[in-house]
Structures are given as C-alpha cells and as structure tokens.
C-alpha positions in Angstrom: 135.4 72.0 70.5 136.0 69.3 73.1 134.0 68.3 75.8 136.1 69.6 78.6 136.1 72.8 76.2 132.6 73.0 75.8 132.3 72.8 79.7 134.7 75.5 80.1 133.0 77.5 78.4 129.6 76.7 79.1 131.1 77.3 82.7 132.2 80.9 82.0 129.1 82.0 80.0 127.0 81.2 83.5 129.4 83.0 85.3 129.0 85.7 82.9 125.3 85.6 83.7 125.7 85.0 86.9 127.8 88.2 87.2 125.9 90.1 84.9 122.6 89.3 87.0 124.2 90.4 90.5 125.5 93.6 88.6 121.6 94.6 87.2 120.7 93.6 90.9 122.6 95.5 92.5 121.9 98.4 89.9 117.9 97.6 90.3 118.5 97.9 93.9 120.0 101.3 94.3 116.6 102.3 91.8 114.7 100.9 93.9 116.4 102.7 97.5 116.4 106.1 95.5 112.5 105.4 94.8 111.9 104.8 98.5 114.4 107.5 99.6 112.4 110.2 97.0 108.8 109.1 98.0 109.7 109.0 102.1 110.9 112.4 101.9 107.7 113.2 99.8 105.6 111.8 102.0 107.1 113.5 105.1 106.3 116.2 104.3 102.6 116.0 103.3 101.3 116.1 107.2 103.6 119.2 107.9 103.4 122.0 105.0 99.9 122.6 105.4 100.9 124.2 109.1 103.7 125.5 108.4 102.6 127.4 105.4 100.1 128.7 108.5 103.2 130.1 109.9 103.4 132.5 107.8 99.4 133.2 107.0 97.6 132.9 110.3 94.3 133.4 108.8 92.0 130.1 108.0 91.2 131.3 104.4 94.5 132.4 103.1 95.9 129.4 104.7 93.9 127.1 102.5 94.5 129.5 99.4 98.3 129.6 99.2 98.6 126.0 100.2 96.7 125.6 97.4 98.7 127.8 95.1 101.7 125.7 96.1 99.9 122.4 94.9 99.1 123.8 91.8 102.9 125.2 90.9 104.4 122.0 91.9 101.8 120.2 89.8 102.7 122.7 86.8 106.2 122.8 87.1 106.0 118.7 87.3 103.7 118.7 83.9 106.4 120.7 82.0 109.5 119.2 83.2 108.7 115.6 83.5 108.9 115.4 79.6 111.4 117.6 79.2 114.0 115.5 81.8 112.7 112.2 80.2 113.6 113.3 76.8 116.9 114.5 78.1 117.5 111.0 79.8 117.3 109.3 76.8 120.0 111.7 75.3 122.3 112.2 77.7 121.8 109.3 79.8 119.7 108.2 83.2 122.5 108.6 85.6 123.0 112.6 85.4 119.0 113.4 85.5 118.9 110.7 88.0 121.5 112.8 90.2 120.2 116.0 89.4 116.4 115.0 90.6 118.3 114.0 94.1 119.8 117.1 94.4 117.3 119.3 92.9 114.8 118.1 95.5 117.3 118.0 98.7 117.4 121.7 97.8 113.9 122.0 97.8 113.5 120.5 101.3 116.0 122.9 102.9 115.0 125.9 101.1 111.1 124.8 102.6 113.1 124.4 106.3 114.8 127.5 106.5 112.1 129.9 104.3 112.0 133.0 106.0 108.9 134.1 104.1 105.9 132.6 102.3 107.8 133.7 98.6 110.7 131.0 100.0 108.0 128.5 100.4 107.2 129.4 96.9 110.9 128.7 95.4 110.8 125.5 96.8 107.7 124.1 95.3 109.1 125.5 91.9 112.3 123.6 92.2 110.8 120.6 93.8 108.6 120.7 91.0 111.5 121.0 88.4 113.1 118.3 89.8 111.1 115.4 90.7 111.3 113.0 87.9 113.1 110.4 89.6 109.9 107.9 89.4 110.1 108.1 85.2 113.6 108.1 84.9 113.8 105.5 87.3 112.2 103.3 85.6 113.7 104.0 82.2 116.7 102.7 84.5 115.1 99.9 85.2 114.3 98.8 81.5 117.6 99.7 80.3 118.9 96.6 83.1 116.2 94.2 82.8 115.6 91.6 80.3 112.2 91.4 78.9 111.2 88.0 80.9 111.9 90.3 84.3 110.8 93.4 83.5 107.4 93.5 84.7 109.1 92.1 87.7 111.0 95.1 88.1 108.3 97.5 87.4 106.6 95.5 90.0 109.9 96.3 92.6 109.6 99.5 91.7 105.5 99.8 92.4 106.1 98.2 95.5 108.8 100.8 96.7 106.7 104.1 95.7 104.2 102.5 98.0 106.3 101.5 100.6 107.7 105.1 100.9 104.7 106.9 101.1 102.9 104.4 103.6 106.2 105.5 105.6 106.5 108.8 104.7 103.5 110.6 106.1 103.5 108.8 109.3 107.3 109.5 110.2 106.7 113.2 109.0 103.9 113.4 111.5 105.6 112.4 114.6 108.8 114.6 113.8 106.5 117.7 112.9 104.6 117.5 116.5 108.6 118.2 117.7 109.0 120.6 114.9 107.4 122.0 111.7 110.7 122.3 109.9 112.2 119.0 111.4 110.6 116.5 109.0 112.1 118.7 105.6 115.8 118.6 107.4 115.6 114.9 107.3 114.1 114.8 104.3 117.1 116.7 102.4 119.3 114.7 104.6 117.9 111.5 102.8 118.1 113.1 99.6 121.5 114.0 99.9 122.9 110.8 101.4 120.8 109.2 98.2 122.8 111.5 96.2 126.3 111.0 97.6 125.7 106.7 96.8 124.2 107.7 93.3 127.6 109.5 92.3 130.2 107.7 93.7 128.5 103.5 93.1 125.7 103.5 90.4 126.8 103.7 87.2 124.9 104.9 83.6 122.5 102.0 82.6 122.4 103.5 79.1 125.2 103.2 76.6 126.3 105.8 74.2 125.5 103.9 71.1 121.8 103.2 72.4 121.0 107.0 73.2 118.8 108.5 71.0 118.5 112.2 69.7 116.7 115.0 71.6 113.4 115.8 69.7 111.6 118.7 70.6 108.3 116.8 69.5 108.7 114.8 73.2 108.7 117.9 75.1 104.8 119.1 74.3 103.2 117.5 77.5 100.2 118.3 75.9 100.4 116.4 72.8 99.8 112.5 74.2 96.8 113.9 76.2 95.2 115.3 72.6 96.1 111.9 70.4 94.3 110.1 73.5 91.2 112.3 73.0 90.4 111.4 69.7 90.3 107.8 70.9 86.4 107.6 70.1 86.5 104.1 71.3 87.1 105.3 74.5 86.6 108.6 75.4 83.4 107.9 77.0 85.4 106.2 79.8 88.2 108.6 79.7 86.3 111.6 81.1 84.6 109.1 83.6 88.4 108.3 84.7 89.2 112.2 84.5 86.2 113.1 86.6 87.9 110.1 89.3 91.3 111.9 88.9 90.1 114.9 89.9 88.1 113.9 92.9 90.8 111.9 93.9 93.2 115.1 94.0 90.6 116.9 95.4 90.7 114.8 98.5 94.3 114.5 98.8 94.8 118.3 98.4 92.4 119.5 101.1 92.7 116.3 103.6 95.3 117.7 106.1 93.6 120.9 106.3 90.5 119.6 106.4 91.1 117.8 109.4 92.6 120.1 111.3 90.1 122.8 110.9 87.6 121.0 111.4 88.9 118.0 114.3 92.2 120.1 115.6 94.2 116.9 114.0 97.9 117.7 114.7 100.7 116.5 112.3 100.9 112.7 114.2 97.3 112.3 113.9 97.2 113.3 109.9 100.2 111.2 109.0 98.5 108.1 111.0 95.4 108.8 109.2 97.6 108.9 105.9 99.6 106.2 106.7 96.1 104.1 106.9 95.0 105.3 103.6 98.5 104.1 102.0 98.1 100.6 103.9 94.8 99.8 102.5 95.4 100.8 99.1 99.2 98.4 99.7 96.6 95.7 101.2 94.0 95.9 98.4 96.1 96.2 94.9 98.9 94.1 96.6 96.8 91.6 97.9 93.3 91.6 96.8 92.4 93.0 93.5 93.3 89.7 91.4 90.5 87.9 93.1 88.1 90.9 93.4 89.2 91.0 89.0 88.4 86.8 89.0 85.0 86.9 91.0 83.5 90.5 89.2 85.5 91.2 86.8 86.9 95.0 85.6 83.6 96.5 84.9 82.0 95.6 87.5 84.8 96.0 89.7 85.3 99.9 88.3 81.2 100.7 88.7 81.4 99.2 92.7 84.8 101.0 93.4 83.2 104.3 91.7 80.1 103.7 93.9 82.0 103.1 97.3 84.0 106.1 96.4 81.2 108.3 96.3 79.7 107.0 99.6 82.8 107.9 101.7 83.5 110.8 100.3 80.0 112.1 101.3 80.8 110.6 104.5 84.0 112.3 105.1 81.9 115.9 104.7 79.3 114.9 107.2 81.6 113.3 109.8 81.3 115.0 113.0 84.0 113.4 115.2 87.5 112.6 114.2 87.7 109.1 114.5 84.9 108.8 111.7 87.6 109.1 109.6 89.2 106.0 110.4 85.9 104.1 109.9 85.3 105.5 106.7 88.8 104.4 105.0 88.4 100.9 106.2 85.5 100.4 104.7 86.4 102.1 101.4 88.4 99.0 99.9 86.6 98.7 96.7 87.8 102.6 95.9 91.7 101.6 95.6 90.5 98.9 92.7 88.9 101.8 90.8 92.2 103.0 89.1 93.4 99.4 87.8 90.2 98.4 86.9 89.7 101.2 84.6 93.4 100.9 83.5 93.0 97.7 82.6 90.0 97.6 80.5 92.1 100.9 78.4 94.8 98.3 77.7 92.8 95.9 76.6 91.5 98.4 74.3 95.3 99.3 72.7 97.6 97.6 70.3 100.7 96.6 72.6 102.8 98.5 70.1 100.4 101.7 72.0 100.6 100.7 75.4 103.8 102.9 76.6 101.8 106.1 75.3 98.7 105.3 76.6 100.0 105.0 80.3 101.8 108.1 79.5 98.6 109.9 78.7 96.9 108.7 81.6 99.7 110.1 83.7 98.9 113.3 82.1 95.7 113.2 83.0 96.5 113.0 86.9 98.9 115.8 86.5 95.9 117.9 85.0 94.1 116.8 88.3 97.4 118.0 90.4 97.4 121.3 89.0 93.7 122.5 89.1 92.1 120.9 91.8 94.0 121.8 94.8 93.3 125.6 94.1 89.8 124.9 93.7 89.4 122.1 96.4 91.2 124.8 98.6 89.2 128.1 97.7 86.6 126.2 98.7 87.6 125.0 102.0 88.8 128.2 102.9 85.3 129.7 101.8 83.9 127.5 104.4 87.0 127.6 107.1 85.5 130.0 109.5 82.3 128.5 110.2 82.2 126.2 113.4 83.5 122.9 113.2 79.9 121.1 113.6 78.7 122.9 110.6 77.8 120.4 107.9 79.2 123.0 105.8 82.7 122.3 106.5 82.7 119.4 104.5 82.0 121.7 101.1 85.3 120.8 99.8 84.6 116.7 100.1 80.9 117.4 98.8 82.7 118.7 95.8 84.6 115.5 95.3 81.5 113.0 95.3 79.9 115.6 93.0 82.5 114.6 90.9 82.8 111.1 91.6 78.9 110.9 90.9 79.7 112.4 87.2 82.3 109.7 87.0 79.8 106.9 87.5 76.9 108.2 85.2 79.3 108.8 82.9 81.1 105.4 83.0 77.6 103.2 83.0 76.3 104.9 80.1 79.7 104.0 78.3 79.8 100.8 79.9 76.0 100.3 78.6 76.5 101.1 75.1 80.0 99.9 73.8 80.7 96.0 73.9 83.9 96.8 75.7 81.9 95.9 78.7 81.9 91.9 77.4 85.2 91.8 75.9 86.5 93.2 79.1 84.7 90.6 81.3 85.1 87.4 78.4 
C-alpha cells in the first residue's frame, strides 16, 4: 500500500472511530437522561405519597400501615421482576424493556394521580413495581456501547445521574405537592412519557441479534444469587453485619416523611428539602471525599466509624424534639454515606474478578430484602406510636429500631473484622 494510501486509510479508520465514538455518545447520553428522567420522577414523589395515601385513611395508624404495605409491594414486585426483565433484555434486546420500563412507570404515576380509592393506590405500586428496571437494563446498555478502557467511566455517568435525579427529585416534588398532592405524579408521567416518545423514535438497540443470548429460566430465581452468597464462609460474618445496615438503612427511609410530619407538622417542601440535604451529602461525601477518607483510614476502619456515626444519629433523630434538629443531625453524619463502599469494597477484594458481576448482584438482593420487609415493620411501628404527643420520646420508636439494628451491625462486623485477616489484606 502506498503512503498516500496508507494515510487515506488511516484517515478513514479515525473517522470511523471518530463517528463511532459520537454515535455511543450520543447513545450513553440518552441512558444517561432516561436514568435522570426515571429517578426525578422517583424522587418526586417520595415527599408526596405518604399524605396523599392520608387522603384516603385519615387515621395516624392506618396511615403508617398501608403506606407501609405499599413499600413492601413495590419492593416485592421489584425483587421478582428485576430478573425476570434482565433476563429478557439479553434475549430480546435493551431497547424494548427499556421502553416498556418508561411506559410501565408513566402509567403508574397517573394511575397514583387520578386513584379514586386506596385499591388504585395499590395498582400503581404493583405496576411501578413491575416496571422499574430501567437502572439494570440501563446499564446492560451502557456495556453493550462502551469499550472496556471506558466502561467504568460510564458506570460512573450513570452513578452520577441516579444521584443527580434523586438530589432533584424530592425537592421539586415537595414544592409542587404544597400546590397539590397529585401535581408532582402528573409531571412525573409527563417526564416519563416525553422520555418514552425520544426512546422510540432516536435511540436505537445497543445489542445485536447475533450477541443475544437464550432465555434461561435458571436467571429468573431472584433467590438463587442471594443463597450461593451465603455459603461464602469467608464472608458471611460481614454479610449479615451489611444486611443488619441495609435494613436500618430502609427502615429510615421508609418511615422519614411520616415521621416528620407526625411528629414536627413538616409539609411536603419541608421533607423534600430535608431529602434533598440527605442526597447532597451522600453526592458530597462518595463524590468527593471517600478516596481520601479510604487513603487516611482505610476500608475497615472507614466501615466501623461510618457504622458507629450511623448509630449515633439515628438515636438522635428519635430524641430530636424540634425540627430543625434534623438538619444538624444529617450534616454531621458524613462518615454514614462511606459505610456502604467501604463494606463493598473490602467484598470485592474478597472475589475472583471472574465473581464480581454476581456478587454486586447479590448485594442488590440483599437491599431489596430490606425494601420489602422493613417498611411494614418500620411503619407498624410508627403507627403503634403515632398518637402519642409529639414531645413524647416515644415517637421516635421507629428510629430506635434502626440503631438497634445498626448496633447489631457493628458487633457483628468487629468480631468479623477481629478474627479473619481480611481486616489486613483489606488495609495492606
């Protein structure tokens, strides 16, 4: 081949790459919208349904139950579809399961603004439920564009974007529910649906036919990656330690809103501000701060102070008497939000790389275990305690609850730490 050959074609493999690159860019980007779109519309409605669930069950107590009940079936129906719509993604391709996850949850969000009854309310957690696996599938979509040297990158993106839309989310749903409870879903299906309408007519399938695989009904048993991870003897110890976090983690979340305004009169605005702080710091310290907290203390350490600070603040939340304690509380709970990586970390370095996929997996399976119990206990609970006035250190049952189980966590994680050498391979 001659030089000016060689150039030519030289030339027209960059602009192959070149072109290729904007194309996967431009693929990544409409993965990364639908990720913000999904978790925005999530997130504005996590200040509202609470009261508007109260529309429909003016007493405290019930209040509290059936909110919980609503947690739990969106939890369950997310625990046995997820699978189910990942395994179908690889057969039939990201694109459709993509689309249907849009629509499926725009449906929910109207059905939840125009229930007429609390069985309406119901439906709509079921299908929302069924239908949001846009975060898994979305980052199937991702791998399928990226080249291995980006892909972290990407996952990163898409990290950043789940954040970005729930810092958002909450706050946003706040100020539209103090004009309306049903206001912040109608946007919400609004965003879904205009995610939808790009999705069909601009994105196209990241996976080609000849790459799909076959569907296996062995990938559908949600169950099954949660049992191989408990015969992991090397670290079971620390799993129930991270499954007794998970669940006072959930426990918090599931109970917050109602919790607050019980026991402080918090209106939407002032819940989603409160949640919109909670999603800043956690941006602020994994974003920003947990590689130096990891270099100066290292992952053990670093899980065993964020377990600790945990249990503190949640303690404090139950005995707060005013409502601005709140605030205090979450901006001094930084070391908390490095619990999670900390503990994830020192599981990977614990797993072949050939493991690593399922082992995330399973620890995804362990939060959805969390999602589904814990807001029908943390909420019996609250509404046990719901009538009683709002100085009554009592009120705070549900949050007492969750440093209980933060306090297992950390007994549980130093005598693991103490007795396996994990502890020095993990700080070497």
């Amino acid at each position: 081949m001659s030089q000016p050959e060689m150039q030519t074609s030289a030339s027209g493999s960059q602009s192959t790459a070149d072109a290729n690159g904007a194309v996967n860019g431009g693929r990544l980007g409409f993965v990364l919208v639908s990720i913000f779109i999904d978790m925005l519309g999530l997130g504005l409605v996590v200040p509202v349904l609470p009261l508007l669930v109260g529309e429909f069950v003016p007493v405290r107590d019930q209040q509290a139950l059936w909110y919980g009940i609503m947690g739990a079936i969106f939890g369950l129906m997310q625990f046995f579809c997820m699978p189910i719509l990942g395994a179908l993604s690889d057969r039939v391709g990201r694109r459709p399961v993509l689309l249907y996850s849009m629509a499926g949850m725009g449906l929910s969000f109207l059905i939840t603004a125009w229930a007429p009854s609390l069985a309406w309310l119901l439906l709509a957690r079921v299908v929302g439920g069924m239908s949001s696996a846009s975060m898994a599938v979305a980052s199937a979509y991702a791998s399928d564009i990226s080249t291995p040297e980006n892909r972290a990158k990407s996952f990163g993106k898409i990290g950043a974007s789940f954040g970005l839309g729930f810092i958002c989310g909450p706050m946003l749903g706040g100020l539209l529910g103090d004009m309306s409870l049903h206001l912040p879903f109608v946007i919400a299906a609004a965003l879904s649906a205009a995610n939808f309408i790009y999705g069909w007519f601009f994105v196209p399938e990241s996976l080609p036919a000849e790459r799909r695989g076959k569907f296996n009904l062995s990938k559908l048993n949600p169950l099954a990656g949660l049992a191989r991870l408990g015969r992991r003897r090397d670290i079971r110890g620390l799993l129930v330690a991270y499954g007794f976090m998970v669940l006072a983690q959930v426990g918090l979340h599931s109970t917050w809103v109602l919790y607050n305004h019980f026991r402080f009169g918090w209106n939407p605005t002032q819940n989603g501000i409160s949640l919109f702080c909670v999603g800043l710091m956690a941006a602020v310290v994994q974003a920003g701060l947990l590689g130096m907290l990891i270099k100066r203390f290292g992952e053990v350490k670093l899980a065993l102070m964020g377990l600790g600070s945990g249990f503190v603040v949640y303690m404090l939340y139950g005995m707060a008497t005013q409502g601005w304690m709140m605030y205090v509380f979450i901006f001094c709970n930084l070391l908390a939000f490095t619990t999670g990586p900390a503990m994830q970390a020192i599981f990977s370095k614990s797993t072949p790389p050939a493991e690593q996929g399922e082992l995330m997996g399973s620890l995804q399976s362990i939060n959805a275990v969390g999602i589904i119990c814990m807001p029908l206990i943390g909420s019996a609970i609250l509404g046990e305690v719901s009538h009683l006035p709002a100085g009554d250190w009592r009120m705070g049952a549900s949050f007492f609850m969750c440093a209980i189980l933060q306090g297992l966590a950390i007994v549980v994680a130093r005598r693991y730490f103490t007795r396996s050498s994990l502890a020095f391979q993990a700080n070497s």
